[in-house]
VOSE-54087 format. One line per 3 residues: number of its first residue (from 1); for each residue x, y, z of C-alpha. Coordinates in steps of 0.1 Angstrom, whole numbers. Layout:
NUM> X Y Z  ...;
//
This chain:
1> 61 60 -276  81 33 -255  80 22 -226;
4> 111 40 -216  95 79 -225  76 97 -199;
7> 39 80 -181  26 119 -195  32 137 -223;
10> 28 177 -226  18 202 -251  10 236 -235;
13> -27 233 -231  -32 191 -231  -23 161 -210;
16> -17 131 -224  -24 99 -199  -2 65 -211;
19> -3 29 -196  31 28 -181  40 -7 -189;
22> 35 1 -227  32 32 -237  -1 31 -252;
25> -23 63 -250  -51 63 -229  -65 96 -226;
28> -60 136 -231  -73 160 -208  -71 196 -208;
31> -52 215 -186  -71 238 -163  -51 270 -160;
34> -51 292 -125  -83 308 -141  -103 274 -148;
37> -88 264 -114  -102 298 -95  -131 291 -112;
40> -137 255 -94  -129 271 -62  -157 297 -64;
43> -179 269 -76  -168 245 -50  -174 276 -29;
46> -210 277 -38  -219 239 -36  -201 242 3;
49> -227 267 13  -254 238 6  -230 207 15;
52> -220 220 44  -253 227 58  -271 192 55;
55> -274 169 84  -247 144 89  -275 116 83;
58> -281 131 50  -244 133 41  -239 103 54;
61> -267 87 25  -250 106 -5  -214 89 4;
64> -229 59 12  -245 59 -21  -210 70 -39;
67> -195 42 -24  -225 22 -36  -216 35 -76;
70> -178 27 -72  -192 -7 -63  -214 -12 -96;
73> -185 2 -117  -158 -19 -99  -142 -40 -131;
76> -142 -8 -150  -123 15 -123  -96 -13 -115;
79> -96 -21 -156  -84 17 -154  -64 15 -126;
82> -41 -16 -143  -41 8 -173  -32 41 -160;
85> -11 32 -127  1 -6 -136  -8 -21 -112;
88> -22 -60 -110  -61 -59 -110  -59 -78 -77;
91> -40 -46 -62  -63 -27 -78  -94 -39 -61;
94> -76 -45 -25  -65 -7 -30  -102 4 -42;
97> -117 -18 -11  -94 0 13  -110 35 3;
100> -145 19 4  -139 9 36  -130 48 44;
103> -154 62 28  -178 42 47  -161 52 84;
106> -162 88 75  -199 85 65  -210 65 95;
109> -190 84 125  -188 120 115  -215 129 136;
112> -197 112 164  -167 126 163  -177 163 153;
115> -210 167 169  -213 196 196  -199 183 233;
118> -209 205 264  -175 207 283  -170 212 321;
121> -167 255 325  -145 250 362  -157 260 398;
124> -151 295 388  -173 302 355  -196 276 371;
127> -225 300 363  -215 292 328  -221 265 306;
130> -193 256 280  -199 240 244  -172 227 220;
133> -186 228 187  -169 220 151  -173 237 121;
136> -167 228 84  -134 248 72  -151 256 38;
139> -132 244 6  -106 218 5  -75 214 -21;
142> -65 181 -23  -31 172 -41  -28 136 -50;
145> -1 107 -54  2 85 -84  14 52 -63;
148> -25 49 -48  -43 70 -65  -75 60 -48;
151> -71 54 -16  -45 77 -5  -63 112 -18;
154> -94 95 -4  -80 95 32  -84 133 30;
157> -114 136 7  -141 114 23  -132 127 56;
160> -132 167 44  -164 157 24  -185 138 55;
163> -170 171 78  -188 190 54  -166 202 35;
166> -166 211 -3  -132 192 -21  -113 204 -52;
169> -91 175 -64  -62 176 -84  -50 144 -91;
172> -14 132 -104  -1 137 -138  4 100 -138;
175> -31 94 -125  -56 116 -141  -79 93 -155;
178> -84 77 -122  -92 108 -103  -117 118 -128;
181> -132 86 -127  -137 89 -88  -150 122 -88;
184> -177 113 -117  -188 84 -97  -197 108 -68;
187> -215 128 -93  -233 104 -110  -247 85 -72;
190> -258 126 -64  -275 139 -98  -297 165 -71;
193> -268 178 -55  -257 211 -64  -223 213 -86;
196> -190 216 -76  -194 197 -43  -164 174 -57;
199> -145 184 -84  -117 178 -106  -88 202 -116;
202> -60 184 -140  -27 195 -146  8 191 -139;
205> 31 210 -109  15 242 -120  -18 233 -115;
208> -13 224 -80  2 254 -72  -25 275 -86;
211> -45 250 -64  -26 262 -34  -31 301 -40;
214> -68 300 -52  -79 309 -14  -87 273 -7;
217> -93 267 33  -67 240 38  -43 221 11;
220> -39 185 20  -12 169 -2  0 137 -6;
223> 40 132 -24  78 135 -19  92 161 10;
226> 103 187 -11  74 194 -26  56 193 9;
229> 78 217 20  73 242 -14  34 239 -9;
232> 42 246 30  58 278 18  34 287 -4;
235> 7 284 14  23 305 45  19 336 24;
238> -19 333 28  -19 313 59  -35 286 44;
241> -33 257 71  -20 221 54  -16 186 62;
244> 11 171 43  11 130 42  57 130 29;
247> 80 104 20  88 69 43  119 52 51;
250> 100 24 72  118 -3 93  107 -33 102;
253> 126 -47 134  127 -88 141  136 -98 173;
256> 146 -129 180  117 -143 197  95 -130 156;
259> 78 -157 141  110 -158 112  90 -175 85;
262> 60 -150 85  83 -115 92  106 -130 63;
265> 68 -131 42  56 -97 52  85 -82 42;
268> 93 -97 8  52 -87 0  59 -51 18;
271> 93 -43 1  84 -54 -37  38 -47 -36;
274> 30 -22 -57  69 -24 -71  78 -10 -42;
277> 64 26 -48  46 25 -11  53 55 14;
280> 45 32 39  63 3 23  91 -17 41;
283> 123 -6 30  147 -14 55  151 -44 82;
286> 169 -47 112  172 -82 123  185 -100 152;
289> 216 -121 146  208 -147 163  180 -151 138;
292> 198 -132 110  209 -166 84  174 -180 85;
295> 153 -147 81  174 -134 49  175 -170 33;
298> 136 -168 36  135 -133 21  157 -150 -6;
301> 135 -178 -12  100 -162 -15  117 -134 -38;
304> 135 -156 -56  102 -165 -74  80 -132 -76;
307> 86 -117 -112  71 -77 -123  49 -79 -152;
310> 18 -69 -169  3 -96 -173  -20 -115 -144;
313> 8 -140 -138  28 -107 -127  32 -100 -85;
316> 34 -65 -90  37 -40 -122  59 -13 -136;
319> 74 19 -121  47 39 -130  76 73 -128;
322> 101 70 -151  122 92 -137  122 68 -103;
325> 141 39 -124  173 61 -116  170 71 -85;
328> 163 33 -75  196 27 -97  217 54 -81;
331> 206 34 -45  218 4 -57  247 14 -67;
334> 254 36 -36  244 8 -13  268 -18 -29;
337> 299 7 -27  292 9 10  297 -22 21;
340> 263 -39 10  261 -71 -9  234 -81 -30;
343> 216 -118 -23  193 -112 -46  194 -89 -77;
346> 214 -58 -83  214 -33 -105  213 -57 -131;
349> 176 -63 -121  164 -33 -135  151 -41 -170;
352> 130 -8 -184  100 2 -163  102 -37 -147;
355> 126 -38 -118  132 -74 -104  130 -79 -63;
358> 168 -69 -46  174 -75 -13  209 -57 -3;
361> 226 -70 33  245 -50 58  251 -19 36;
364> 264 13 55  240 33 74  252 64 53;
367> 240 50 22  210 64 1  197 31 0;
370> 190 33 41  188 75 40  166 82 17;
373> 131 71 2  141 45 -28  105 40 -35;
376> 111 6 -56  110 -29 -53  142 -27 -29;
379> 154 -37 6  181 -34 27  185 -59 57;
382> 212 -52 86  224 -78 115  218 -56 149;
385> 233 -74 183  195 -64 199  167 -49 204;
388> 182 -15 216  206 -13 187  176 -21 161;
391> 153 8 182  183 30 179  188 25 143;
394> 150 24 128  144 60 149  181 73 137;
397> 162 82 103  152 116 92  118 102 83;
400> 89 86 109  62 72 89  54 37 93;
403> 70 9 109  64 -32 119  76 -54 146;
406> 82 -88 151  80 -106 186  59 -128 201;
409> 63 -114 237  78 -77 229  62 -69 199;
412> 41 -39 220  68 -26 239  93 -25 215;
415> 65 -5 190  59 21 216  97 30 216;
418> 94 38 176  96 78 165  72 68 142;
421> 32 77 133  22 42 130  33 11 139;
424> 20 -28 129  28 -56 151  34 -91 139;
427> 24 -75 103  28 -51 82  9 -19 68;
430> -18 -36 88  -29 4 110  -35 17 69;
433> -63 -7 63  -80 0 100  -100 32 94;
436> -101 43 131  -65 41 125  -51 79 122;
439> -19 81 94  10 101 91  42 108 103;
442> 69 128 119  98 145 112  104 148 72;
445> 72 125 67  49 152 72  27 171 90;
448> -12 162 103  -31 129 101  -54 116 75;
451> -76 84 87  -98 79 120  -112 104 142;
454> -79 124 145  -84 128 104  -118 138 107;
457> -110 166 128  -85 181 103  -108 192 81;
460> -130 213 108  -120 243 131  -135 241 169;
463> -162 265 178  -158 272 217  -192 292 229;
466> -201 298 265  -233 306 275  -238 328 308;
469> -269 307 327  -274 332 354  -256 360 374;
472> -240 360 406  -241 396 426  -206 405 430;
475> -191 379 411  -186 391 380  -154 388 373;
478> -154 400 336  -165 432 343  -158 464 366;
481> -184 455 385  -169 431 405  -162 443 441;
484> -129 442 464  -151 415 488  -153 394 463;
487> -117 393 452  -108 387 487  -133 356 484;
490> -110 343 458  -80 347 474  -88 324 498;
493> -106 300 473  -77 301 448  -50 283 475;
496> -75 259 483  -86 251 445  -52 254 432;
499> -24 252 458  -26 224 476  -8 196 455;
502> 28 183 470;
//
């Protein structure tokens, strides 16, 4: 098997995992059918009923002590992570870092963010006290990328599991080795904890959807638009609720105050990391012109020199999708008959699953290479006369994901005028690695947050429960009982509680 073939092979019953920079089997897994994936519901089902019932101290021990195993078995996991996903081990172990750093969040402050509150019942239920209390949802389906196949699911699994929640998690085709691995490490830090708390399902597009109809209690998935928008409609037959972390077009905007030698470093590392298969990756940059010739000779330079590889000489790997090669092609192409030139690369650049760094100037606004998610080691930079026009450009996409600014006395301001769900000043992609840090988007980019608080509280349902503390003769209001003298009480108490304000 090349290079060039499919990261997965299929039979009917098997999945075959390859490294994608060589071809070289890895693995073979079985696929789990919609029986064998009912089946890890119902079990996941059972575990939930235990799970779900400890303290958030003793939750907060058994992830703790996960995050303790992924620890010990570090080299292995990002040994497999090279393998299976391509990229460098230094990537791998920034990328398993990031999810520690999560897992650890989600441990330490779900009680803080889901505990019971005792909320304020108003001057006319004071005889009432009023509690806000959250409840795990149950079982969680969680559909997972390929690109960070770690820390990405993980944004939704730690915090459904410290919630206390039960997870079923299907990982990519392209990544089904590492989601195994991660689920066995929880396993093996828990030996006394009943099975099915976390669980594995493997498969391809079918197997997700059987995920999606098993009578799971929320589907959060992680992957391109259209398929967000096929599990959305799937799930809306059973009115399954789900948060759907979608595709990025994110803009970086310089102004012309930006520090030009750090933006122009950010963005070469943000554009081409990870071969540019990032959702929250830089892929397009609006730039002042005033500091236009410096900033894209900088790009130039830095890129100039970083080389894809598998080696550990190599800045980033291979496309780890085949099939994304020609869609990065096809944008290339599109951009360069719209009026783009090419400073650096073309489609020349792409040489089998290795695509060389292209940066691609002042191509048309209409073109796929500024429209829609590229998701390779691409950018496209455009000359804007100000700040306005660069605002008005970045938000103009169809996508809101992430975004970065750079400005040394605007960089605030001008974030807080973004249609985005994230923003990083003087940086990029630097809200992913902050945990308190909800992340997701708007518009085609998704629906929900993953990350922080915010995150936590998408995998519980609020509780509201008021508790009558005493009676007041005559006053009660929920009832037949109540008499014409006191609703002549409140209608002089309602104008002066409520009708006052000019």
């Amino acid at each position: 098997m090349s290079a060039s073939d499919t990261a997965t092979t299929e039979r009917d019953d098997t999945l075959t995992s390859v490294n994608p920079a060589t071809g070289e089997v890895l693995a073979t897994y079985r696929i789990d059918d919609e029986d064998a994936v009912q089946a890890a519901v119902v079990k996941a089902r059972t575990a939930a009923a235990t799970w779900g019932t400890l303290s958030y101290d003793e939750r907060k021990k058994h992830l703790l002590r996960w995050a303790s195993k992924l620890v010990e078995k570090s080299d292995e996991f990002c040994e497999l992570i090279h393998a299976e996903n391509g990229k460098p081990r230094d990537d791998a172990y920034l990328e398993l870092m990031l999810a520690l750093e999560h897992i650890t969040w989600a441990a330490k402050n779900a009680e803080k963010v889901l505990k019971p509150k005792k909320v304020s019942p108003g001057a006319l239920m004071a005889n009432f006290a009023a509690y806000l209390e959250q409840r795990p949802l149950g079982v969680i389906g969680v559909i997972g990328p390929w690109n960070y196949p770690v820390y990405t699911p993980n944004g939704s699994i730690a915090y459904a599991l410290a919630a206390g929640n039960a997870v079923v998690f299907k990982p990519s085709e392209f990544s089904t080795g590492i989601g195994n691995f991660f689920t066995t490490a929880f396993t093996e830090a828990n030996p006394g904890l009943p099975d099915g708390v976390f669980t594995t399902v493997n498969g391809y597009g079918v197997t997700g959807a059987a995920l999606v109809r098993s009578g799971v209690d929320k589907i959060a998935f992680t992957g391109s638009t259209a398929t967000g928008k096929k599990i959305m409609a799937a799930a809306s037959d059973t009115l399954t609720p789900v948060l759907l972390e979608c595709g990025g077009k994110d803009a970086v905007i310089v102004a012309a105050d930006g520090d030009i030698k750090a933006a122009a470093d950010a963005v070469a590392w943000g554009a081409t990391g990870n071969s540019g298969q990032t959702c929250a990756g830089v892929e397009r940059v609006y730039v002042d012109k005033s500091v236009a010739p410096e900033f894209i000779a900088e790009v130039k330079r830095i890129l100039t020199d970083v080389k894809p590889g598998s080696d550990d000489k190599a800045a980033y790997g291979p496309m780890t999708m085949p099939s994304q090669i020609d869609i990065v092609r096809r944008h290339i192409e599109d951009a360069l008959k719209n009026g783009g030139k090419a400073v650096l690369g073309g489609v020349e650049s792409i040489k089998g699953p290795f695509i060389e760094p292209v940066v691609i100037v002042d191509a048309d606004e209409s073109s796929e290479a500024v429209t829609e998610e590229t998701f390779g080691p691409t950018v496209t930079i455009r000359t804007v006369e100000g700040i306005d026009e660069a605002v008005r450009l970045t938000n103009a996409n169809k996508y809101g994901l992430g975004s970065a600014v750079y400005s040394r006395k605007h960089g605030l301001e001008i974030a807080r005028r973004l249609k985005v769900g994230a923003t990083s000043v003087n940086s990029v992609l630097g809200f992913a690695a902050i945990s308190a840090l909800p992340f997701g988007g708007v518009g085609d980019s998704g629906i929900g947050r993953i990350h922080g608080a915010p995150g936590m509280l998408e995998f519980s349902r609020p509780h509201s429960i008021a508790v009558q503390r005493f009676t007041i003769p005559g006053m009660a209001l929920l009832s037949y009982s109540r008499t014409d003298s006191t609703m002549k009480l409140l209608r002089k108490l309602v104008p002066l509680l409520h009708g006052r304000h000019k």
